[in-house]
Z-matrix of the N, CA and C atoms (Angstrom, degrees):
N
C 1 1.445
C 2 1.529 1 108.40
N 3 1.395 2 100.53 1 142.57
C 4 1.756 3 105.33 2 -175.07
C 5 1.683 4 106.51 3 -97.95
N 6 0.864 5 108.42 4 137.17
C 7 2.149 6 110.85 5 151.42
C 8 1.377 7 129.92 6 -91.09
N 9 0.909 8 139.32 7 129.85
C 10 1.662 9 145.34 8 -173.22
C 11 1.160 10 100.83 9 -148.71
N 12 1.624 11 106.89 10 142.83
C 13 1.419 12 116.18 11 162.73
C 14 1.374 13 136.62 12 -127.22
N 15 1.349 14 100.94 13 126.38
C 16 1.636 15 100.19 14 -162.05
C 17 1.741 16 101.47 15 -130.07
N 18 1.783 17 98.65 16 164.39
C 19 1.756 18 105.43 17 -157.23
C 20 2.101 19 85.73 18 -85.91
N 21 0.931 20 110.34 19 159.36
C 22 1.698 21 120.79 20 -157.39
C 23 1.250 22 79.15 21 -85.31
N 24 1.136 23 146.90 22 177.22
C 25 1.932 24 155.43 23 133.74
C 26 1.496 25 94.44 24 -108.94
N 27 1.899 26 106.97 25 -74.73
C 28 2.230 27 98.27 26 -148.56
C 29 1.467 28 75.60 27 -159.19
N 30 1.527 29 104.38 28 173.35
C 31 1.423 30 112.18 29 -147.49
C 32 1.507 31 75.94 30 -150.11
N 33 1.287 32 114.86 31 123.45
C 34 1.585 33 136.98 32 140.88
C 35 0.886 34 152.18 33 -77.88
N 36 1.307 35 127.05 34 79.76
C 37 1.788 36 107.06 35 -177.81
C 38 1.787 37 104.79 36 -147.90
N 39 1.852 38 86.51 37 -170.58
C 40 1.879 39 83.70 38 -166.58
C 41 1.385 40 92.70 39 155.60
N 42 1.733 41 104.04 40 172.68
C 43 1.478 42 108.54 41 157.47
C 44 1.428 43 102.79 42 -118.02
N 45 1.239 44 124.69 43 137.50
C 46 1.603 45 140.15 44 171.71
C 47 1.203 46 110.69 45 -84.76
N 48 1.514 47 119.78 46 105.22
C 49 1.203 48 106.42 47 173.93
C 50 1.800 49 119.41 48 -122.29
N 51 1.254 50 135.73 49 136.17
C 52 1.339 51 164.80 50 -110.99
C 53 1.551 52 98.52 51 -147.96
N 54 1.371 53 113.75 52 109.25
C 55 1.290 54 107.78 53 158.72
C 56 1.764 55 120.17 54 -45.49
N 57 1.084 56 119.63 55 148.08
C 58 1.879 57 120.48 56 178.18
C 59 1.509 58 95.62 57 72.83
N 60 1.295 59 141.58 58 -39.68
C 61 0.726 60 111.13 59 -179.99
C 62 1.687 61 143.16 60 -115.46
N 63 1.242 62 134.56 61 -149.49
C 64 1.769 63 129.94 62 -173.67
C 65 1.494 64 103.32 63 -83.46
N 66 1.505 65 109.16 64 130.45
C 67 1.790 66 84.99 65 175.41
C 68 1.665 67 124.88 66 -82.65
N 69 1.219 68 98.89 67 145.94
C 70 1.895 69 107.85 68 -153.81
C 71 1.690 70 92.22 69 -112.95
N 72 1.524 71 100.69 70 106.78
C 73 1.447 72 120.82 71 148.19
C 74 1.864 73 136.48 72 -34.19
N 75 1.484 74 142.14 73 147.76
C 76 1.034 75 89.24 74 -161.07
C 77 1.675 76 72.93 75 179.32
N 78 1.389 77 130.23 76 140.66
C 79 1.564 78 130.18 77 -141.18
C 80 1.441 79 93.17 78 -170.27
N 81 1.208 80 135.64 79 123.69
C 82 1.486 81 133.56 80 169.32
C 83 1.726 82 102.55 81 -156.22
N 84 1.228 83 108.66 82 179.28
C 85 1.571 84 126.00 83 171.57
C 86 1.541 85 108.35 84 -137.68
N 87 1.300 86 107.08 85 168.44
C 88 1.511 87 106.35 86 -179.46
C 89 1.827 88 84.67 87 -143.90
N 90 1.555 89 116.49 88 112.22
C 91 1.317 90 124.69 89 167.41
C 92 1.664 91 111.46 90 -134.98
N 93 1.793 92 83.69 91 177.10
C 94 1.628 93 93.20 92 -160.96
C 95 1.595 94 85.75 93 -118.81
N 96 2.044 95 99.85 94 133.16
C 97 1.154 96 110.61 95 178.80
C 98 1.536 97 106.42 96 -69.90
N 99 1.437 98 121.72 97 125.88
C 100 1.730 99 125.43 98 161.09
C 101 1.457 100 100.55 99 -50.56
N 102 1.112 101 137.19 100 -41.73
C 103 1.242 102 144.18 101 -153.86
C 104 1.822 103 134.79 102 -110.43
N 105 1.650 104 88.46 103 20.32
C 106 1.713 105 104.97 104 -159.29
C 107 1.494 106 109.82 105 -60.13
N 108 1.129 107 118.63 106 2.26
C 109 1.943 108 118.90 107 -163.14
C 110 1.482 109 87.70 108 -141.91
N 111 1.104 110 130.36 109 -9.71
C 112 1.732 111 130.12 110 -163.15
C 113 2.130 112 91.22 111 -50.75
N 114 1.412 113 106.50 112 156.16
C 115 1.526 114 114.70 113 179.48
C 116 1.596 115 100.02 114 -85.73
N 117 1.258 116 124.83 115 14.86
C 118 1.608 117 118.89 116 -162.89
C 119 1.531 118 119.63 117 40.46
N 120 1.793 119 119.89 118 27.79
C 121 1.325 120 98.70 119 172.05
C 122 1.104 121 131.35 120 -55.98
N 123 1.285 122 109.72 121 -39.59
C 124 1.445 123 132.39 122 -174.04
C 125 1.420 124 125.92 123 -63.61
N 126 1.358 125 94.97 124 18.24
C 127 1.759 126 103.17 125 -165.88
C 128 1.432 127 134.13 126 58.89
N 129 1.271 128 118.72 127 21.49
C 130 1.367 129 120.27 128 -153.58
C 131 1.988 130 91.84 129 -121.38
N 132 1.260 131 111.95 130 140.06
C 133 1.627 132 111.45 131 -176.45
C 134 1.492 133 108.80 132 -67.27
N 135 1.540 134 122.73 133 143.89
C 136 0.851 135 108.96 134 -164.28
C 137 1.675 136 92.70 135 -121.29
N 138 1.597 137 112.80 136 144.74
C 139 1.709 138 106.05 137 -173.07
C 140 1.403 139 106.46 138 -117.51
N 141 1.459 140 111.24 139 147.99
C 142 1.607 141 115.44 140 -166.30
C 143 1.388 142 97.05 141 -67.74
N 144 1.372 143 142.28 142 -20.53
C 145 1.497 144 140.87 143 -159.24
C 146 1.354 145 111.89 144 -110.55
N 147 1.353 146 109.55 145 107.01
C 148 1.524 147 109.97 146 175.16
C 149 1.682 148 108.41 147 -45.08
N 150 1.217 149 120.48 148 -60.59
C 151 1.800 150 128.71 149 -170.81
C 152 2.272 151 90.29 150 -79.54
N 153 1.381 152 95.99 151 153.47
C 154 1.591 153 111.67 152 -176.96
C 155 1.579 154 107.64 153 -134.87
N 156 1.040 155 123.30 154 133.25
C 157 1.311 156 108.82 155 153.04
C 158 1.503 157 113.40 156 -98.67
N 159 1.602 158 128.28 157 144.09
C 160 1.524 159 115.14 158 -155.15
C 161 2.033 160 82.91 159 -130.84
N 162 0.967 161 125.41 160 161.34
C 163 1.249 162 143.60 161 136.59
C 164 1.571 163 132.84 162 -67.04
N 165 1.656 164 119.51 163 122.79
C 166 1.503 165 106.02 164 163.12
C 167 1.396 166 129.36 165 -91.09
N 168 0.846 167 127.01 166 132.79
C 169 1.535 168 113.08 167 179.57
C 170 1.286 169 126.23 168 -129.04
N 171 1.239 170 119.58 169 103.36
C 172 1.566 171 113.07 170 171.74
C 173 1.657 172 123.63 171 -35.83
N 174 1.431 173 115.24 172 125.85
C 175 1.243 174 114.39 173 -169.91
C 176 1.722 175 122.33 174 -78.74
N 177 1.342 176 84.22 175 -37.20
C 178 1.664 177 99.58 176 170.71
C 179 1.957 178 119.96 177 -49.36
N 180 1.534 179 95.27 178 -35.17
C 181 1.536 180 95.94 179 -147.58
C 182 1.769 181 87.34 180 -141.59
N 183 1.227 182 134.76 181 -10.52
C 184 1.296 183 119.74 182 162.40
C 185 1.223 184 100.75 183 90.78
N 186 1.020 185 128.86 184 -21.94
C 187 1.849 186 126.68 185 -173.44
C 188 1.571 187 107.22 186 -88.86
N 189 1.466 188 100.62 187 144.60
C 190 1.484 189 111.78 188 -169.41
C 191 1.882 190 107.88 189 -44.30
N 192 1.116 191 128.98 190 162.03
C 193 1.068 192 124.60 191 -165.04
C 194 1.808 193 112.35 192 -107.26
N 195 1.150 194 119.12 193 68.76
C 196 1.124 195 113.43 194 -158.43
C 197 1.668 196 100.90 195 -67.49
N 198 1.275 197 129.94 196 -41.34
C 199 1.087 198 115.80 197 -177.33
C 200 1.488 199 114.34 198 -74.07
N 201 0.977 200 157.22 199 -20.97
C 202 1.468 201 136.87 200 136.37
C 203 1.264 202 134.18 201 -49.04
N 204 1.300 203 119.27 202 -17.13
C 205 1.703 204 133.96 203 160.92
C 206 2.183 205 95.80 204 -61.35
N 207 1.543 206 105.17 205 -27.67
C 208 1.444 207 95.12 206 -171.63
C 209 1.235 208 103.92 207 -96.60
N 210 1.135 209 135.44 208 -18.32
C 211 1.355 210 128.52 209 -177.81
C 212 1.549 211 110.50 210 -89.46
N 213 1.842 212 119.44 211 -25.54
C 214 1.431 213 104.18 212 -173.31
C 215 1.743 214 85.91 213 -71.67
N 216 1.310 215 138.41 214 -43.78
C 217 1.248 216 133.76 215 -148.91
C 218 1.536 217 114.86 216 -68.11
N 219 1.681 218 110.32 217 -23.91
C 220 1.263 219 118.48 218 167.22
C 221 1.662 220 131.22 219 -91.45
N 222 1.432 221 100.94 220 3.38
C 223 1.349 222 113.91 221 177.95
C 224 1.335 223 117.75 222 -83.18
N 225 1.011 224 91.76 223 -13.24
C 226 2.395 225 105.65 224 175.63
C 227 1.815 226 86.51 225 62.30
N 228 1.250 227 92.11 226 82.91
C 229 1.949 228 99.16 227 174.85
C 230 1.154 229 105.87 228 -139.44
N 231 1.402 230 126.46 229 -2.17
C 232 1.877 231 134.51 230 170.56
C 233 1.939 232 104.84 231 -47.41
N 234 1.549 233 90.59 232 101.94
C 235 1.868 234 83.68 233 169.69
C 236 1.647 235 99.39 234 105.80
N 237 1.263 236 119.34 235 -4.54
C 238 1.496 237 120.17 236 -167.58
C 239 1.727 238 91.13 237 -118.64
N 240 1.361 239 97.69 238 151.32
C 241 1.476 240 112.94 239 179.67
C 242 1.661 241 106.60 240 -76.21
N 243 1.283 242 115.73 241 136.60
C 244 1.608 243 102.73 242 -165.93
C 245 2.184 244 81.72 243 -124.10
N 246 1.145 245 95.28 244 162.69
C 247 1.379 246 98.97 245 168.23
C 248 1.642 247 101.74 246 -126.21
N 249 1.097 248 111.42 247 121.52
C 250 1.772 249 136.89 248 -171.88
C 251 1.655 250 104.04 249 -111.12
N 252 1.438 251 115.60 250 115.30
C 253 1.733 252 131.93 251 158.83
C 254 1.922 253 93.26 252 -92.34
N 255 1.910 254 78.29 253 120.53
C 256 1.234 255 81.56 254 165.20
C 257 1.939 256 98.37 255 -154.13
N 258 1.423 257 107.92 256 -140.05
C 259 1.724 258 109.40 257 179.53
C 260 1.144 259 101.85 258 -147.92
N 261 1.752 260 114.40 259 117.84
C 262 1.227 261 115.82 260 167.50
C 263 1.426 262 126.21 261 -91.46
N 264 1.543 263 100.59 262 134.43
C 265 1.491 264 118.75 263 -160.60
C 266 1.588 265 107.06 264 -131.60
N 267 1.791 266 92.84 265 126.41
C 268 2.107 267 93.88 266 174.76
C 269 1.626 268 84.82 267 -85.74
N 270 1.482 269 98.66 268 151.76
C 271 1.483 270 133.33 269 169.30
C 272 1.608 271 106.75 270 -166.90
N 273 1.675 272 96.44 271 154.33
C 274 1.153 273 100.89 272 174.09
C 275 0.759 274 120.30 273 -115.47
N 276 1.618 275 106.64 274 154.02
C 277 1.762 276 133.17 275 -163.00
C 278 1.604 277 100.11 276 -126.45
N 279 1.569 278 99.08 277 129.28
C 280 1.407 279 104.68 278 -179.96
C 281 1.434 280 123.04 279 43.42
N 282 1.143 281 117.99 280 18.06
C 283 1.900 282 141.18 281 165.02
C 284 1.743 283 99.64 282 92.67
N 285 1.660 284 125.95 283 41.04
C 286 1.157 285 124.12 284 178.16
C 287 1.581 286 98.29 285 -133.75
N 288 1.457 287 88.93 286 130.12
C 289 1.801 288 73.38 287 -169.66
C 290 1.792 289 103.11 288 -92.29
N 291 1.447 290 121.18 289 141.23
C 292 1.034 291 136.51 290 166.50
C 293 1.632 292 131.03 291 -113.25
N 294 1.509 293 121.54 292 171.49
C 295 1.263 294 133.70 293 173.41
C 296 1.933 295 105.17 294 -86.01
N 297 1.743 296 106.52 295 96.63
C 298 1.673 297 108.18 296 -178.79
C 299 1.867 298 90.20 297 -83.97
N 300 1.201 299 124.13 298 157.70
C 301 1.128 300 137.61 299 147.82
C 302 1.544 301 122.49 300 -105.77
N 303 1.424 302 137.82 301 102.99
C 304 1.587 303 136.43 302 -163.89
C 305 1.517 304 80.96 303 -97.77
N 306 1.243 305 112.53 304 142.56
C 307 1.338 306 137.55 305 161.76
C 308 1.922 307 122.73 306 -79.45
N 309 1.140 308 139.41 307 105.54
C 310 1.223 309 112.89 308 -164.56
C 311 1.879 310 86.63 309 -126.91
N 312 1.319 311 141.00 310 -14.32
C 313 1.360 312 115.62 311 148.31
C 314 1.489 313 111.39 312 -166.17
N 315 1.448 314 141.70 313 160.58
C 316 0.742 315 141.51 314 -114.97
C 317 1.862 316 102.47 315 -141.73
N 318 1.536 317 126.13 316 144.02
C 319 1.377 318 117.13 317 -179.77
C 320 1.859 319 100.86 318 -131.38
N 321 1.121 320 119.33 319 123.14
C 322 1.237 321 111.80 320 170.63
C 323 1.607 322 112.65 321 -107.19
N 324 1.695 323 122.40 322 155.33
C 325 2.047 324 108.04 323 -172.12
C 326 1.719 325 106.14 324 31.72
N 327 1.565 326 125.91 325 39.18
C 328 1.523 327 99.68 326 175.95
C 329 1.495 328 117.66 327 73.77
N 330 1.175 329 132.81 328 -2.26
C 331 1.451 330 139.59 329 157.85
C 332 1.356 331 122.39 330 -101.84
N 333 1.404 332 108.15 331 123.56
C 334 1.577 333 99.06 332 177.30
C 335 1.606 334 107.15 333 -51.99
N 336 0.931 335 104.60 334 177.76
C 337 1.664 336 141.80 335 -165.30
C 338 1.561 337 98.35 336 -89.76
N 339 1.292 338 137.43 337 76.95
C 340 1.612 339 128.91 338 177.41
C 341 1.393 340 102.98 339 -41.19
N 342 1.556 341 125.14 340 109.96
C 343 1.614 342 125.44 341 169.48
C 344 1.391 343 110.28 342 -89.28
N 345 1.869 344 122.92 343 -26.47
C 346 1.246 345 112.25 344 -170.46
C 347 1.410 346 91.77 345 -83.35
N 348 1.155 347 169.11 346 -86.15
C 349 1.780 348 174.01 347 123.34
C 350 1.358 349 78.50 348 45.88
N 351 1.077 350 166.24 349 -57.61
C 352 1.338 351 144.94 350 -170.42
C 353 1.431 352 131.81 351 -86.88
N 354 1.476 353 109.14 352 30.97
C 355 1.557 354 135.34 353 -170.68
C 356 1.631 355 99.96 354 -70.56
């Protein structure tokens, strides 16, 4: 598992639900890379887009993580550098393959992120 740290922007989540169809769960972040121009010495991937949209994902069960979408949002961390363990994975987007970052949990000041307190 990797760590990266990025400034929080807005917090997404919910279930979407679609007439005809199953309702689909659904957990993301929208942050700003500290590091958008960095030379990658440091070994760390470097992304053409200062702003990201990231995915949460429960690790246990693979499904978006809605309850950690509730706890970063109640932690008052909007604008604060958060440090996020997650797994970086190339996939392709729109038939270009890129560096995705999935989010699977979150550290704010060096403390995890309380997810159950945000029930």
């Amino acid at each position: 598992m990797a760590t990266d740290t990025f400034i929080l922007l807005s917090v997404s989540a919910g279930i979407m639900e679609e007439k005809g169809r199953d309702p689909m769960p659904y957990a993301s972040i929208e942050v700003a890379n500290v590091r958008a121009k960095d030379s990658s010495r440091d070994g760390r991937v470097v992304y053409g887009s200062p702003v990201l949209k990231l995915k949460l994902i429960d690790e246990q069960t693979g499904l978006p993580n809605i309850q950690l979408a509730k706890a970063l949002a109640k932690a008052d961390c909007y604008g604060k550098p958060v440090n996020f363990s997650g797994v970086y994975e190339l996939a392709k987007v729109k038939g270009v393959e890129q560096m995705t970052f999935t989010v699977l949990d979150a550290e704010l000041d060096a403390k995890p992120v309380p997810v159950k307190a945000a029930s």
